[in-house]
C-alpha positions as MATLAB code, in Angstrom:
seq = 'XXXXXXXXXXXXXXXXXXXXXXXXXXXXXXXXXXXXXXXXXXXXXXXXXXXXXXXXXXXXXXXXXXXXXXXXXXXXXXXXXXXXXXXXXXXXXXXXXXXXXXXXXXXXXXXXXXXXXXXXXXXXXXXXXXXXXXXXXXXXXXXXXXXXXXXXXXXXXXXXXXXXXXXXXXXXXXXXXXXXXXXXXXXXXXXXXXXXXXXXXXXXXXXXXXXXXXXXXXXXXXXXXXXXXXXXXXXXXXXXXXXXXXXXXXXXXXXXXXXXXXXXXXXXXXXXXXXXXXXXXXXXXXXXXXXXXXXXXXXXXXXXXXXXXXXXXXXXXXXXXXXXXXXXXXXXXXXXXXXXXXXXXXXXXXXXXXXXXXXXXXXXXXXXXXXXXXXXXXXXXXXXXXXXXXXXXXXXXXXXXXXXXXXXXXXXXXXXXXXXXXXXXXXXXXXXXXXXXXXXXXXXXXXXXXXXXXXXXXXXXXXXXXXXXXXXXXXXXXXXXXXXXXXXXXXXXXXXXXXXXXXXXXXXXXXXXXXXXXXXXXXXXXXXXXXXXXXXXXXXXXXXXXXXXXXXX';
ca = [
     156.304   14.651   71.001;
     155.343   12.348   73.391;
     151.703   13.251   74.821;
     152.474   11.984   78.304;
     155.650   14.097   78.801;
     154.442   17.516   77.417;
     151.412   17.226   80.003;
     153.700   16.083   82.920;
     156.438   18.989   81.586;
     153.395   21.581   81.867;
     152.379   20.072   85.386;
     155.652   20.408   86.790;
     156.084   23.802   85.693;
     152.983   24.790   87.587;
     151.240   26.083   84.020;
     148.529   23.739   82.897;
     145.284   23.315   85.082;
     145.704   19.287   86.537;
     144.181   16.255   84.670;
     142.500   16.268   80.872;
     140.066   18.813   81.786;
     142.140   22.014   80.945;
     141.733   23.899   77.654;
     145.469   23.138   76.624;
     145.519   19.494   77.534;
     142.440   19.058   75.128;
     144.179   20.486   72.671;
     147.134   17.918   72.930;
     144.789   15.222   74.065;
     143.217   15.957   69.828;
     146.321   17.574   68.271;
     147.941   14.118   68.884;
     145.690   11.714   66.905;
     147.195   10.222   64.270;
     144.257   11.609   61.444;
     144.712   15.177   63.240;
     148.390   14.995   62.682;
     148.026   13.222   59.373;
     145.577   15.960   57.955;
     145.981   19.684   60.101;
     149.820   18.925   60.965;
     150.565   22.561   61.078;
     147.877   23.239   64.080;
     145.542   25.817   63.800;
     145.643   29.875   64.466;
     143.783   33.132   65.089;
     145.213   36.575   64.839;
     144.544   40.213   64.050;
     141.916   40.661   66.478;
     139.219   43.621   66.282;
     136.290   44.590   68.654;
     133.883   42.975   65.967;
     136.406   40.554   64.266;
     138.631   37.755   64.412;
     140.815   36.335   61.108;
     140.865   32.179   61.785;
     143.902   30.363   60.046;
     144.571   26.714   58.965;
     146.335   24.577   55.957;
     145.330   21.104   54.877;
     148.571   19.207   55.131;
     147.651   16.156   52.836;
     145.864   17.967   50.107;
     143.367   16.655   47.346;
     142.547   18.964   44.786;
     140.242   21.542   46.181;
     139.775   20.356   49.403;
     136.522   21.629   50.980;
     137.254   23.135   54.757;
     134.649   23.847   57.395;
     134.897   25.751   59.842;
     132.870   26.373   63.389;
     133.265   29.608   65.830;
     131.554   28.650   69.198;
     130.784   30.124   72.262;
     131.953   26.990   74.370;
     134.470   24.894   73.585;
     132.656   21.658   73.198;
     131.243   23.190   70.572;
     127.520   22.851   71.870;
     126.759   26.711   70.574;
     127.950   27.340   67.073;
     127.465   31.153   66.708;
     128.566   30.413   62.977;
     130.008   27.889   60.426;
     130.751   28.006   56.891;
     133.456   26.678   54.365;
     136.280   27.662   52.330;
     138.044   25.446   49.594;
     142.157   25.026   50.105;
     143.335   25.483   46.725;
     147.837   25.469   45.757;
     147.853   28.631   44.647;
     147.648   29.856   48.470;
     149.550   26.259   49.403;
     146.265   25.092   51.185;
     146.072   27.900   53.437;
     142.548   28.713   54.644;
     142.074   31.970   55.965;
     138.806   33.312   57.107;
     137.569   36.614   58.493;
     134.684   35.848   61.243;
     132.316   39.169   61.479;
     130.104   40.187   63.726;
     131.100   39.135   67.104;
     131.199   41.071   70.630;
     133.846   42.421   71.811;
     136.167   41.576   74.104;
     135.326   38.190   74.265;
     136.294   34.797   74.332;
     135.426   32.394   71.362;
     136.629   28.811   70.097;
     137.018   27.582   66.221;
     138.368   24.551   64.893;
     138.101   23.029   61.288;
     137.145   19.903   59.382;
     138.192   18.755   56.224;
     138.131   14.768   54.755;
     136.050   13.713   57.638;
     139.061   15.149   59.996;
     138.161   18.025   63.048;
     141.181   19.793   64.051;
     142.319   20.617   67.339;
     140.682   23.517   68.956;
     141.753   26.963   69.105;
     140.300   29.455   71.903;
     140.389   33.448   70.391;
     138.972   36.561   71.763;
     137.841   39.985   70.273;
     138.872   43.485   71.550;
     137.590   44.897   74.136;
     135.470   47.904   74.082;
     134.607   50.761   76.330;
     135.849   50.910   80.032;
     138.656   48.703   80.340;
     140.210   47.862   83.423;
     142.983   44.936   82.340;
     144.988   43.932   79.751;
     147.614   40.742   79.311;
     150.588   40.385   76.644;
     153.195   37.658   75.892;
     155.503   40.094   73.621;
     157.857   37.807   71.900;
     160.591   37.567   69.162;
     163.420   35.632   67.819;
     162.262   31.898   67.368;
     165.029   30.234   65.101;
     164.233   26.607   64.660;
     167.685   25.038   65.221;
     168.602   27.152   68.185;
     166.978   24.994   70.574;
     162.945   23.954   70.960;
     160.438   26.436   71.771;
     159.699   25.894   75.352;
     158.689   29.361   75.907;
     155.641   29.047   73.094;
     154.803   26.369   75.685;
     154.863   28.243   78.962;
     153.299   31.029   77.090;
     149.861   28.885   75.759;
     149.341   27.795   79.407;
     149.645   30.668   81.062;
     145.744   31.587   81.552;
     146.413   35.651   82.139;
     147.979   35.996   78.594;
     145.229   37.623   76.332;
     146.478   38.027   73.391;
     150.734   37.584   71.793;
     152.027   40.329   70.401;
     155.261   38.638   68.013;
     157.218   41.343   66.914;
     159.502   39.349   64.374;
     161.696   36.810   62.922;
     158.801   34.111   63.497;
     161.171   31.762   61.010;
     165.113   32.893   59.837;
     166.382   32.019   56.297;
     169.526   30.515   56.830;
     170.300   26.820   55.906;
     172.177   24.148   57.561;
     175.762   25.844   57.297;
     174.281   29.016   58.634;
     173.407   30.783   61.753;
     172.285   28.302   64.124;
     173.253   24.939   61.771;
     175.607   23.755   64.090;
     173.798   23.580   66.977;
     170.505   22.405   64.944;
     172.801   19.223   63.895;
     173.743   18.712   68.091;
     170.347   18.328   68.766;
     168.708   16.829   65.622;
     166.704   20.457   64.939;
     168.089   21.781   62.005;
     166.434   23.770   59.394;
     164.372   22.540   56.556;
     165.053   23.001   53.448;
     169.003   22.208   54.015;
     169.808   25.225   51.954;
     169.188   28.815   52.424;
     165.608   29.851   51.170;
     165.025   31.899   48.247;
     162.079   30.263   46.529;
     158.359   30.379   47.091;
     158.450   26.939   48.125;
     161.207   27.541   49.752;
     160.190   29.780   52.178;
     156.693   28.543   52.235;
     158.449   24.740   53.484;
     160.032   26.746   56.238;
     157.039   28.093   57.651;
     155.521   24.821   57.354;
     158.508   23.223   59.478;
     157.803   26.270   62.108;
     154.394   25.748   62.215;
     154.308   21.984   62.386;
     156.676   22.783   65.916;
     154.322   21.601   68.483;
     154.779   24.055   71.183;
     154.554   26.566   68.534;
     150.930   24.197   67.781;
     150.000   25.077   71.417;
     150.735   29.196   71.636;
     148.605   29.128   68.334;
     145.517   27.561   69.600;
     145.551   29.111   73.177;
     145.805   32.913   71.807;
     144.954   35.388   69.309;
     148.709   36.166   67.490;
     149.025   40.131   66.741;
     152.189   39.609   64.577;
     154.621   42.109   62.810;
     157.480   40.682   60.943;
     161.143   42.240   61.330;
     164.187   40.762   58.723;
     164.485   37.377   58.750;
     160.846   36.591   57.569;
     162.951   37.821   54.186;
     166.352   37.664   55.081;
     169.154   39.336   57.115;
     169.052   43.255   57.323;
     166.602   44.241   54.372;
     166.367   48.008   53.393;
     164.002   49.078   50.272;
     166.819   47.850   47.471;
     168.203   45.218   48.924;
     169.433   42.929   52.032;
     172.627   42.348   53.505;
     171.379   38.221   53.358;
     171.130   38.942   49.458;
     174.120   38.511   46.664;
     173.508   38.850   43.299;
     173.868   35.208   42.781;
     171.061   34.506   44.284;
     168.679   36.307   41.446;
     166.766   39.143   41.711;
     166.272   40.813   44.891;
     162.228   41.941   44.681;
     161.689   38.434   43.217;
     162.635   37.083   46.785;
     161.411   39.457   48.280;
     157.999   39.028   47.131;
     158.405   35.406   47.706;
     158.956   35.848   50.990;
     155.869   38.127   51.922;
     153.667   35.933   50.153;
     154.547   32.679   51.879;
     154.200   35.006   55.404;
     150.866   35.880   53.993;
     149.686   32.846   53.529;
     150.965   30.745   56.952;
     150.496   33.570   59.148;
     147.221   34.608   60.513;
     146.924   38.373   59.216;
     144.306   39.727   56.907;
     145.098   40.494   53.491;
     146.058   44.064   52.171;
     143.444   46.514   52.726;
     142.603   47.649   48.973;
     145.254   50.181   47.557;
     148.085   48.941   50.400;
     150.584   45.941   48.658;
     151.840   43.528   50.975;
     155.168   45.609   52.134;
     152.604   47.632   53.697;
     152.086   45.750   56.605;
     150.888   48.502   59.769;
     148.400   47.857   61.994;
     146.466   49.582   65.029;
     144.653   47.876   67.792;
     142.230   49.755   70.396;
     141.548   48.093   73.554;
     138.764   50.183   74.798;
     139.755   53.241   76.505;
     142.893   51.851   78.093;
     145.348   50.939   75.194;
     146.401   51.547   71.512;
     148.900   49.455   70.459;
     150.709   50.769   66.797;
     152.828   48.436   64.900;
     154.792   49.332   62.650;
     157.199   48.367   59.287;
     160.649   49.149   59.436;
     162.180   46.638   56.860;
     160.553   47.534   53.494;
     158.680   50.423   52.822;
     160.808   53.321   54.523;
     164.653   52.525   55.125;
     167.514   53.245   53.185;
     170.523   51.594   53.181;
     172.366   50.700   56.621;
     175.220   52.443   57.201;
     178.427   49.425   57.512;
     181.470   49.757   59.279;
     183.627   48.312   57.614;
     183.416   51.361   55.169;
     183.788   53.897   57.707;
     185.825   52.774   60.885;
     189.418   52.860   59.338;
     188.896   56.672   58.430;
     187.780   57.319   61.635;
     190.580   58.199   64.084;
     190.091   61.043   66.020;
     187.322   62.555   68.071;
     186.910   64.941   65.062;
     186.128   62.199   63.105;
     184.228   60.182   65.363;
     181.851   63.247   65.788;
     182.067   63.903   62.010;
     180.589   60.203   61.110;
     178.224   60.372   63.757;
     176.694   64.015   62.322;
     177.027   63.775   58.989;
     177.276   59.424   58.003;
     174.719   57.977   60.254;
     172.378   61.588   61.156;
     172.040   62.596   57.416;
     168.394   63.729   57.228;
     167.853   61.848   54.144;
     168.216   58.473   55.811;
     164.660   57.229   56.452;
     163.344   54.468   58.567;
     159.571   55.005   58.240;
     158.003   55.246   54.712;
     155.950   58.487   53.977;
     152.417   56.408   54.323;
     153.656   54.420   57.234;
     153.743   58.055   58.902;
     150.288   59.402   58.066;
     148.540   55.955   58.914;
     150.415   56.579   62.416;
     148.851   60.097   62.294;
     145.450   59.069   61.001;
     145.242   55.969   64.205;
     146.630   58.364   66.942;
     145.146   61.800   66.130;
     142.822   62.507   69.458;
     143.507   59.455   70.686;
     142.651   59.211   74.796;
     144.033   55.800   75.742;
     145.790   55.462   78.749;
     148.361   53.801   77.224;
     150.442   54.374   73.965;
     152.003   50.791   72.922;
     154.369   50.656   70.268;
     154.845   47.523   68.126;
     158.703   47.749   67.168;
     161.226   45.742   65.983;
     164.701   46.664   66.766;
     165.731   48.550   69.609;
     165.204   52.216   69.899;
     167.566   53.374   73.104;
     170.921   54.833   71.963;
     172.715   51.879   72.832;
     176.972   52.312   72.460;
     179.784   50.033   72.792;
     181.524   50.687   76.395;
     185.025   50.485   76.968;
     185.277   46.241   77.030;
     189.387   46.519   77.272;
     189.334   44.495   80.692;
     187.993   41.300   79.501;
     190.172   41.374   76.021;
     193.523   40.077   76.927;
     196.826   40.121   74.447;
     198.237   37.037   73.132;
     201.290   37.022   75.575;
     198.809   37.875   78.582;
     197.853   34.781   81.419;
     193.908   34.184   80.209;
     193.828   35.357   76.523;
     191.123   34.381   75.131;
     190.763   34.340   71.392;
     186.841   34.381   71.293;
     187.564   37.888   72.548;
     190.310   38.490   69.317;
     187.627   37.922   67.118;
     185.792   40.810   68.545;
     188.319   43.555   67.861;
     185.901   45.351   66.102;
     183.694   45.513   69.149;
     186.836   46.777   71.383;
     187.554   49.705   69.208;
     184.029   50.781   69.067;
     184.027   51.098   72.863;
     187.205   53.171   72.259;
     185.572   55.649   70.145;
     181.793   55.406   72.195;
     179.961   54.247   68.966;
     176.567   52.361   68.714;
     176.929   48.446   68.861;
     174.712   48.317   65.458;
     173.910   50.278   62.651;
     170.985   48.419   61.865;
     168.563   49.406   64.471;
     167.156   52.980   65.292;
     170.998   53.803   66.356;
     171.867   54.137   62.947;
     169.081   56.420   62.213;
     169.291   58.774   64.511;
     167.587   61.472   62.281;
     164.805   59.498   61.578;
     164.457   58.631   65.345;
     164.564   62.406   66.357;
     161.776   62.613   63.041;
     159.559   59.865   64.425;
     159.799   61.514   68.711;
     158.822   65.475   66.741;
     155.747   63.324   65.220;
     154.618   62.084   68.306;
     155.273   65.647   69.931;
     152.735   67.064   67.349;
     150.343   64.442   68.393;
     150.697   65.336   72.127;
     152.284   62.100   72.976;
     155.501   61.955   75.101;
     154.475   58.558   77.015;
     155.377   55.802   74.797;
     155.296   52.425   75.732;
     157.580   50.790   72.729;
     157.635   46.680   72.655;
     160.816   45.482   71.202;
     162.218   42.324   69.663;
     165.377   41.737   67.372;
     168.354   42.239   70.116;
     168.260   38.555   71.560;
     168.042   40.284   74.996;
     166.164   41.699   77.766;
     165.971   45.236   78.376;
     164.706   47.727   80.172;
     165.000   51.299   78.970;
     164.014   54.863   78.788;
     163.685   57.323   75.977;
     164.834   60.802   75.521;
     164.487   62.966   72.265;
     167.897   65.075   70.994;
     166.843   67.649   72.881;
     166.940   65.253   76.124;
     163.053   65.766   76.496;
     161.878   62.108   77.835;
     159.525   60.088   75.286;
     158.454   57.171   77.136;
     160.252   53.862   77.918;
     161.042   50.525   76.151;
     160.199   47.391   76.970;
     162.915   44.819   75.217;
     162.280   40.937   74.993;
     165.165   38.173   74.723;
     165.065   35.776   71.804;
     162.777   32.057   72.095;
     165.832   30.548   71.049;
     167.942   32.679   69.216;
     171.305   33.622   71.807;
     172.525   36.999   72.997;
     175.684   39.051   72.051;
     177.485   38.127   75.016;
     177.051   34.564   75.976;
     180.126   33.111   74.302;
     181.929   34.996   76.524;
     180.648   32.478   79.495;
     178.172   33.234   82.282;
     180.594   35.605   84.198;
     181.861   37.863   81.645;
     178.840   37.636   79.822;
     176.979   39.509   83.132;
     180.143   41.484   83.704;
     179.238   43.058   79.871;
     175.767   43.508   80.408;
     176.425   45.760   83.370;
     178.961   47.942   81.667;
     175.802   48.375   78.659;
     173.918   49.573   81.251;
     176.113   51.709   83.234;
     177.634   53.349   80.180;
     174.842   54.303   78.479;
     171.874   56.535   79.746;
     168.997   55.059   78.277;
     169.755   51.672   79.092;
     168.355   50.711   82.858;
     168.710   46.746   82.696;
     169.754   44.162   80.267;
     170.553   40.813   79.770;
     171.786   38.874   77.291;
     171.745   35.424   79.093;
     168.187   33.836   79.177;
     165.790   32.828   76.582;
     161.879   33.509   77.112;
     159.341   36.102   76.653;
     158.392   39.213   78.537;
     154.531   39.172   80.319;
     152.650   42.756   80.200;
     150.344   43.842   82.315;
     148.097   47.068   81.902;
     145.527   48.492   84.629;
     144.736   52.028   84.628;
     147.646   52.476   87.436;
     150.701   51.329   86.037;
     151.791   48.514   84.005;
     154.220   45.316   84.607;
     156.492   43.759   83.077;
     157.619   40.431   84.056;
     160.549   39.064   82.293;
     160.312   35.052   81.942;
     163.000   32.549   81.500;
     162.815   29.298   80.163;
     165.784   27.254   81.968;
     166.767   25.291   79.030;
     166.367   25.340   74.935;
     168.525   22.419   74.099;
     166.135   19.570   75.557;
     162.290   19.301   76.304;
     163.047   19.395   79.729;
     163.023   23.237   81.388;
     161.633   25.010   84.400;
     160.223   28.518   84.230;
     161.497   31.600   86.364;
     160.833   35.149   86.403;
     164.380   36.842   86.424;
     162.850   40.300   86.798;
     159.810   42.568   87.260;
     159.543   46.267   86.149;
     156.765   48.538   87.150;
     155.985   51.849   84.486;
     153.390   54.704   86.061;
     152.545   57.433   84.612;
     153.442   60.777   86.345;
     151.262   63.657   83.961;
     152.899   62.952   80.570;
     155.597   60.917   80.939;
     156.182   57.546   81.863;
     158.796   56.364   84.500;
     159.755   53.387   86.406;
     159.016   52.902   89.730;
];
C-alpha cells in the first residue's frame, strides 16, 4: 500500500488530522519502513480493556529461535514517559505471538505501547483503560463480517481515524474459513484478494496463516493501533454454523470435529488480543463484562460453542409442512422445544454474577446474530415465471425463500429465530434481574438494522442495534439496487420488530452514549472493490430511555 495514497485517501475523506503530525499518519509514516514491515508485518494490537488493565498484542514475523521482545507503555506518544517496559520471549509453540497484560494503570485513560525486537521498534499503538466513576461519554465502532476476498477493508480505515471512537467492539467473523472455490473466491480472484491458504482451513497452521493474512491487511494494521479491540468471535473464526457437536462447514472427511475445533480457538487465541482463560474456564468459554463507570455495562456473550444444540434445517422440515396446522405445529413444537439451548448453563450464571445490582445507565449486549423475530414476507412480486416478460432466474434459485414468505417463517434458523425458547429463557433472566432496557449490538446478518424487542408475552425488552458486514454482502443485493431496497422495505413492514434495514452498504455502525440518550450513526464506505471510497452516514437513530424501557425517538 502505497504511503502517499492511504494519507491523501484519509485527507479526502475528511478523517485524518492534515500533514505528518496526526497520530494515524505516524503510524503509517513507521508501519511502512521496510525493517517494520520486514520484522512486525502483522501490526500491533491492544484489547480487553479494564479500569486498571490493558492486554498489548504483537507477533515477530521473521522469527529466530526465542526471539526476545520489549515492550514500552507511555504516557505520550513519543515515548518521552515510559510508565513501564519489560520483555517477553516469542517462542512457536504460540507462533511468535507476544501477549502481555499491563497492570496498574488509571482508568479511563489514554496510553501508547509499541515493541522492539532484533534492533526493530514497531509502529505505535494508542490504548486506553476504562473509565471509572461519573461518566458522562462513551464512543463505539461496533463491527462484524470482514471476509478477506470480499473487497478491502476501507471501513477499518475510516474507523482508526475517526478521533471520537474509544474503543471497537467486533462482534465476529474477524477471518472466514473458506478457500478459493468458496464464499467470496470469485470475487477475491477479480480483484487479486483471495484467501490464503488456497484451500479451506482445518489445520493449526492453517488457520493460524489466515489470521496472519488478516492481520498483515493494512487498514486492518491501522484500526489495531488507533483502538483498544473488545472482540467476541461468532462462526466463521471455526467454520460455518457451529453448535456443541458439530458445524454445518464440517464433513466427516475432514477429520475429527473437536480436533478443528480446538485448532481454531487456539490460533484466535493467539492472534487476537484477549487474555487467556481465567483458571477453571477452557477456551470455548469465551464471556466477558466491561464497566464503564456508572454509565455502561457492556456483556458479551458465546453463542457458538458452549450452549447450542443443533440448528434446526429446512430442508428436513419444509416438505411436511403444508398447512397452517403444520406451519404452527413446526413452529411450537420443531424450532420452540424447550430443550433447544443457545446459552450454556455457566454462560448464564456469569451473566447473573456481572449484572446482579448493577446501576448503569445503560445495558449493552455483545451479540452475534440477530435477535428480532425476523420472517420471510410475501416476495411473490419480484419472482416472475419462466413464460413471464422479466423472469429472472437469480430469483428461481430462491424458491425456497418464496415459499417461506408463503407460510410467514423466519429467514434463518441459525440465529435467535430458531431458538425461540431459549430467547423467551434468556428475556425471563433479564426480567429476574430487573432489566427490560437492553441495548443488544449485533453482527452476523451482513446488514443494517434497526430494531425493537418484545418478550412472548409482547412485554418490550429493549432494542437492537444491527451492523452491515466490512465486506461481506447482504441477502438482497443480487437482486440489483432497486429490488434489493424494494425487499428491505417489505422486512421491515412485515415484521414488527424490525424498524429499518438495509442490506446494501458495507461499513460499521458509530455509538454514542451520554446519560440522555444514545446514537447510532450508521456509516458507509462507498466502495470495497478498490482503495478508492468516500464515507457517508446513510442513517442516524436516537434510543432514550422512558422509566424502563428503551425507545426510539
Amino acid at each position: 500500500m502505497n504511503l502517499s495514497l492511504t494519507r491523501r485517501r484519509l485527507l479526502q475523506s475528511g478523517l485524518l488530522a492534515a500533514g505528518s503530525g496526526s497520530f494515524i499518519g505516524q503510524v503509517l509514516a513507521h508501519s511502512q519502513q521496510a525493517d517494520v514491515q520486514t520484522i512486525f508485518s502483522h501490526g500491533i494490537a491492544s484489547g480487553e480493556p479494564q479500569a486498571d488493565s490493558v492486554l498489548l498484542w504483537t507477533r515477530v514475523s521473521v522469527a529466530q529461535d526465542n526471539d526476545v521482545v520489549e515492550w514500552e507503555l507511555a504516557a505520550d506518544r513519543q515515548f518521552q514517559n515510559v510508565l513501564q517496559r519489560g520483555t517477553r520471549h516469542a517462542d512457536k509453540h504460540h507462533d511468535h505471538c507476544i501477549k502481555v497484560t499491563v497492570s496498574g494503570l488509571r482508568a479511563g485513560q489514554v496510553y501508547y505501547y509499541r515493541f522492539k525486537c532484533q534492533g526493530v521498534y514497531s509502529e505505535p499503538g494508542r490504548t486506553r483503560t476504562l473509565p471509572n466513576g461519573d461518566i458522562d461519554q462513551l464512543s463505539f465502532a461496533i463491527a462484524s463480517c470482514s471476509n478477506f476476498p470480499f473487497g478491502y477493508f476501507n471501513a477499518y480505515e475510516v474507523i482508526a481515524a475517526d478521533p471520537d471512537v474509544q474503543f471497537v467492539l467486533h462482534l465476529g467473523d474477524y477471518i472466514y474459513e473458506y478457500g478459493h472455490k468458496g464464499y467470496g473466491g470469485t470475487t477475491g480472484k477479480a480483484i487479486n484478494r483471495n484467501h490464503e491458504p488456497a484451500h479451506e482451513i482445518l489445520s493449526l497452521a492453517d488457520y493460524r496463516q489466515r489470521h496472519a493474512q488478516y492481520k498483515s491487511d493494512m487498514a486492518s494494521r491501522l484500526m489495531h493501533a488507533a483502538h483498544p479491540l473488545i472482540p467476541t468471535w461468532d462462526d466463521h473464526e471455526s467454520t460455518n454454523n457451529p453448535y456443541m457437536q458439530g458445524a454445518q462447514n464440517h464433513q466427516a472427511h475432514e477429520g475429527d470435529w473437536s480436533e478443528r475445533r480446538e485448532a481454531s480457538l487456539k490460533a484466535y487465541y493467539e492472534w487476537m488480543p484477549i487474555r487467556e482463560p481465567e483458571q477453571g474456564l477452557n477456551r470455548k468459554q469465551l464471556w466477558r463484562h466491561f464497566q464503564f463507570g456508572n454509565l455502561a455495562s457492556l456483556l458479551t456473550l458465546e453463542t457458538r460453542h458452549t450452549g447450542r444444540s443443533i440448528q434446526i434445517d429446512y430442508k428436513d422440515h419444509l416438505s411436511k409442512i403444508t398447512t397452517k396446522e403444520d406451519r404452527d405445529l413446526f413452529l411450537k413444537q420443531v424450532l420452540g422445544n424447550p430443550e433447544r439451548t443457545m446459552l450454556s448453563e455457566n454462560m448464564q450464571n456469569f451473566y447473573n454474577q456481572s449484572l446482579q445490582n448493577n446501576s448503569s445507565q445503560w445495558h449493552l449486549l455483545g451479540n452475534q446474530i440477530p435477535m428480532a423475530r425476523t420472517h420471510v414476507p410475501d416476495i411473490s412480486q419480484f419472482l416472475k415465471n419462466k413464460s413471464q416478460e422479466g423472469y429472472d432466474p437469480v430469483a428461481e434459485e430462491h424458491a425456497q425463500f418464496r415459499r417461506l414468505g408463503e407460510l410467514d417463517l423466519p429467514i434463518y434458523l441459525d440465529t435467535w429465530d430458531g431458538y425461540p425458547g431459549a430467547r423467551q429463557a434468556f428475556y425471563e433472566q433479564n426480567q429476574k434481574l430487573g432489566i427490560e432496557d437492553l441495548l443488544v449490538l449485533t453482527g452476523d446478518s451482513h446488514s443494517f438494522w434497526t430494531n425493537q424487542l418484545f418478550d412472548d408475552n409482547g412485554k418490550a425488552m429493549g432494542v437492537e442495534i444491527g451492523t452491515a458486514g466490512i465486506t461481506s454482502p447482504g441477502d438482497f443485493e443480487s437482486y440489483g439496487p432497486k429490488t434489493a431496497s424494494a425487499m428491505d422495505k417489505l422486512v421491515a413492514d412485515h415484521n414488527p420488530e424490525i424498524v429499518w434495514t438495509d442490506c446494501q452498504h458495507r461499513g460499521f455502525v458509530k455509538l454514542s452514549l451520554n446519560k440522555q440518550k444514545a446514537r447510532a450513526d450508521f456509516i458507509s464506505v462507498t466502495d470495497i472493490l478498490t482503495e478508492k471510497y468516500q464515507v457517508e452516514r446513510i442513517k442516524r437513530a436516537e434510543i432514550i430511555k422512558k422509566g424502563n424501557s428503551l425507545t426510539y425517538t
